[in-house]
C-alpha positions as a printed NumPy array, in Angstrom:
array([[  0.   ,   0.   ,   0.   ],
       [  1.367,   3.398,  -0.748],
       [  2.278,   5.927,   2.241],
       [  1.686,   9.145,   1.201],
       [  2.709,  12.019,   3.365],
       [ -0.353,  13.475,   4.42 ],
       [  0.052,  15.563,   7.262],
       [ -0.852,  18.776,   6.182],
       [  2.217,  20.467,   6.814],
       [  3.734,  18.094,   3.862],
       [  0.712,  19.218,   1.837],
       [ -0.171,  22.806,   2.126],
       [  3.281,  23.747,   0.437],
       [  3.033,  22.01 ,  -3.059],
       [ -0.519,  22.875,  -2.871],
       [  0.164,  26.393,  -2.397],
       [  2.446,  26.3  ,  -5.559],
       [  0.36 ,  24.464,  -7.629],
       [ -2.624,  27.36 ,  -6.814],
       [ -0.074,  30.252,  -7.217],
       [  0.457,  28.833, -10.68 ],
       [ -2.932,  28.087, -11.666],
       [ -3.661,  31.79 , -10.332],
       [ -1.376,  33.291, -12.834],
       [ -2.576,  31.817, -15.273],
       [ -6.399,  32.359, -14.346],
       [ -5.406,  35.624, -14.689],
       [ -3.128,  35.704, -18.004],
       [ -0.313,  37.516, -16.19 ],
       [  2.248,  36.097, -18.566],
       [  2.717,  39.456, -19.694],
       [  3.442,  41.35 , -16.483],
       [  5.287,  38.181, -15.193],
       [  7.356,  35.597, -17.898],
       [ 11.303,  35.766, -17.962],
       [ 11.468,  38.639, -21.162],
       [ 15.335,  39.353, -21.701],
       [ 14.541,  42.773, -23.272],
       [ 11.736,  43.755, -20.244],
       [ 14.819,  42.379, -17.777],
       [ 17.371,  44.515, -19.461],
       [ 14.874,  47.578, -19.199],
       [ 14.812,  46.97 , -15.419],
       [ 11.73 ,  44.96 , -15.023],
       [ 14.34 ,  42.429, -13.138],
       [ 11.242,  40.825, -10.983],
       [ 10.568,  38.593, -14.18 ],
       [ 13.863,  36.601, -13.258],
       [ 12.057,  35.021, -10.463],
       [  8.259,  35.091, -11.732],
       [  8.957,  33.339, -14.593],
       [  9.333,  30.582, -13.363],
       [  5.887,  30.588, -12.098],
       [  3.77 ,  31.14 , -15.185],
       [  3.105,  28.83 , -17.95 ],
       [  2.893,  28.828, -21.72 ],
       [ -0.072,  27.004, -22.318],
       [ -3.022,  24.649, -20.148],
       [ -0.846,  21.699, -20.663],
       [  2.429,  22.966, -19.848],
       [  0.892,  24.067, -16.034],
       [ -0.326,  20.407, -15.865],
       [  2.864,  18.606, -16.581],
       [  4.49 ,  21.138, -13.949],
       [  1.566,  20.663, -11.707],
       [  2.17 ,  16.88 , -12.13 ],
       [  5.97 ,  16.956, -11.405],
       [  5.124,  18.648,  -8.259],
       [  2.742,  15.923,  -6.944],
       [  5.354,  13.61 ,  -8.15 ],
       [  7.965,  15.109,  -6.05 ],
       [  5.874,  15.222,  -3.288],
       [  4.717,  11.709,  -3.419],
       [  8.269,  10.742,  -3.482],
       [ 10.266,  13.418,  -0.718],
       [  7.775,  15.678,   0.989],
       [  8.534,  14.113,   5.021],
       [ 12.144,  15.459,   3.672],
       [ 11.862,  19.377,   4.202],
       [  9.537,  21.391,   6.235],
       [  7.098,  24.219,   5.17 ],
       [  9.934,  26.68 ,   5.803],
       [ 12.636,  24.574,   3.431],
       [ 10.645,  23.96 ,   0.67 ],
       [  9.809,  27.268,  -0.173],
       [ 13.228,  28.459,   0.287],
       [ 14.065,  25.513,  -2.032],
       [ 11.444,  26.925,  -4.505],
       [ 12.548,  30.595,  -4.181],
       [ 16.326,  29.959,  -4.497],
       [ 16.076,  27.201,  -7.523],
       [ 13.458,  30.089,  -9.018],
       [ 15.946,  32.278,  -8.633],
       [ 19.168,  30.532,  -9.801],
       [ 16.7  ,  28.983, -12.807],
       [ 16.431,  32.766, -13.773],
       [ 19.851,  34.286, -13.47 ],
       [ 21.244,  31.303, -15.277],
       [ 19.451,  31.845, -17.823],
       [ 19.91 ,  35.316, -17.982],
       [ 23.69 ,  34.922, -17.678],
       [ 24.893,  32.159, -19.668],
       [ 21.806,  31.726, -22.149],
       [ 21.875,  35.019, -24.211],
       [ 19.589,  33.056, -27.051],
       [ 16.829,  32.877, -24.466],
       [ 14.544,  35.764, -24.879],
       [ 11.455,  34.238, -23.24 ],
       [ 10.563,  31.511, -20.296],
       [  8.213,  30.618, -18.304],
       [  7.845,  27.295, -16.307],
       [  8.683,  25.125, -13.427],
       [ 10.428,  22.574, -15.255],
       [ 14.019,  24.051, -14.325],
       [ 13.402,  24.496, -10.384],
       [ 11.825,  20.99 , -10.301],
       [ 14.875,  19.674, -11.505],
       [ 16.642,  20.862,  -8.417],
       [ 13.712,  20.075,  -5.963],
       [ 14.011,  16.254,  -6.98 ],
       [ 18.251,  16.23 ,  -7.096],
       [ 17.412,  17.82 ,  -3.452],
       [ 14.651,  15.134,  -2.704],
       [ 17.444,  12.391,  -3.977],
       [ 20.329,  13.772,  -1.832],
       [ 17.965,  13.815,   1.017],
       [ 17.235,  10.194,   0.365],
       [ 20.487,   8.641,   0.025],
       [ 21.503,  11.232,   4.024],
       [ 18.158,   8.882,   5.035],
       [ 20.218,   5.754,   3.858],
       [ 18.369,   4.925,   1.266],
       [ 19.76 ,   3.45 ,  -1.979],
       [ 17.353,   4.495,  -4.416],
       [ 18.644,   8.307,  -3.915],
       [ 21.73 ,   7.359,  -5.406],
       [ 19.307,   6.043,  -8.444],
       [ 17.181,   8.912,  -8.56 ],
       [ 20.272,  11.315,  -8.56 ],
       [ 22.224,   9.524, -11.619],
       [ 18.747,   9.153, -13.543],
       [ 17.88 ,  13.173, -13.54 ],
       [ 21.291,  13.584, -14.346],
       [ 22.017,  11.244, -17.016],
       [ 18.645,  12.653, -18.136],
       [ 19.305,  16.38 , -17.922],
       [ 22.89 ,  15.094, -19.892],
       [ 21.132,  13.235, -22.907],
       [ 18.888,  16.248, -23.07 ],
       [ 22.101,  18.63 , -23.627],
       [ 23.196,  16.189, -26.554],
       [ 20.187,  15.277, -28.317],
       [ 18.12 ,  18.756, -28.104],
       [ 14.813,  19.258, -26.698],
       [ 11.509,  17.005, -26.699],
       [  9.805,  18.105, -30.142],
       [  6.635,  16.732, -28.964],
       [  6.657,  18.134, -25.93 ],
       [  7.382,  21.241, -27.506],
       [  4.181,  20.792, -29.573],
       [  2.052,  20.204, -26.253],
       [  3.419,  23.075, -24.44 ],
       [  3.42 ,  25.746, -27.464],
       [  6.986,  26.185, -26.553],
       [ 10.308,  25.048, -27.26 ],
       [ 11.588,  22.749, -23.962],
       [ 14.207,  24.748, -22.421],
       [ 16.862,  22.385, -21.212],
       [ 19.102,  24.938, -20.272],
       [ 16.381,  25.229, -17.278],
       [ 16.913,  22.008, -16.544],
       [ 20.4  ,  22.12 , -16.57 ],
       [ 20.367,  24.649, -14.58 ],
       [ 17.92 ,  23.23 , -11.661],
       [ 20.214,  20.62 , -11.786],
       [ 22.862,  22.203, -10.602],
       [ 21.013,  24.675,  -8.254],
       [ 19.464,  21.601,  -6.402],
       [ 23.304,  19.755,  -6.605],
       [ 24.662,  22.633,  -4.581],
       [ 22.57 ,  21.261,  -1.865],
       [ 25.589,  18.622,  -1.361],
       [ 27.643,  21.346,  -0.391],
       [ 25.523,  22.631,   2.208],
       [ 25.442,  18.719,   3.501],
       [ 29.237,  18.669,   3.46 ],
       [ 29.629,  22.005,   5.068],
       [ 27.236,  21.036,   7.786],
       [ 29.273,  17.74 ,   8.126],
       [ 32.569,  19.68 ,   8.804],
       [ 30.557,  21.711,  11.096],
       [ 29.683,  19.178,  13.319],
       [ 32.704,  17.571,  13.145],
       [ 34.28 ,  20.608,  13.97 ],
       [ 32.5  ,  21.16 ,  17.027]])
């Protein structure tokens, strides 16, 4: 039978970004809010972070909005109300300046795609510190994935779902972001060994 974290304190935060995301797009604020190089430049910098939060399309919310109950499903008794939305706010944020800084060709984003990449490498790193093997899985699978993705070029038919190309520099990206979370294990190692 499956165990589901239930408790509501495991719920109410991917619930909350799920109904943030479906709000914006309710109320079509991809203009005021999607990652626009040429808005950025102007000083509209906000749109590094909201972009992340506002969809292309119907479809492209629901596979987000699915990846989040995924990731729930699998690591949610891992982090606390607090953690996950700093894990959401600083993977939104890396997602954004990454792109803005080493993706020039990217004019326009929007999505979750690239923060849920980190949220699941953090999810897997918090699995294997719980001693269990499948992290180890789970961390070599999103990377070999976010890897073949870098060679062979974005989904095409994904693309054709979402309206949008598939921007696996996000991914790349979130990958990394949510990887730097082994450095803040390590450094909390030392610390304690330290003291």
């Amino acid at each position: 039978m499956l165990d589901l974290p239930l408790n509501k304190k495991y719920i109410l935060p991917p619930f909350f970004l799920i109904l943030i995301s479906f709000s914006f797009a309710s109320l079509s604020l991809n203009p005021l809010l999607e990652f626009d190089r040429s808005l950025i430049q102007e000083g509209q910098i906000w749109r590094i972070l909201t972009g992340q939060f506002v969809h292309s399309n119907w479809y492209h919310l629901l596979l987000n909005c699915g990846g989040i109950i995924l990731i729930w499903a699998l690591h949610a008794e891992h982090t606390s109300p607090k953690r996950y939305t700093f894990n959401i706010l600083f993977l939104a944020l890396f997602c954004g300046l990454g792109l803005y800084k080493f993706y020039p060709q990217t004019h326009i984003y929007t999505g979750l795609s690239g923060l849920l990449h980190g949220v699941i490498i953090f999810g897997a790193i918090k699995d294997v510190n719980a001693g269990m093997k499948t992290g180890y899985l789970l961390f070599i699978g999103v990377w070999c994935k976010v890897l073949w993705e870098q060679y062979s070029g974005p989904n095409v038919d994904v693309g054709a779902l979402i309206n949008a190309r598939v921007a696996i520099e996000a991914h790349l990206i979130g990958a990394i972001g949510g990887s730097l979370f082994l450095i803040e294990k390590l450094l909390c190692k030392l610390k304690s060994s330290l003291i």
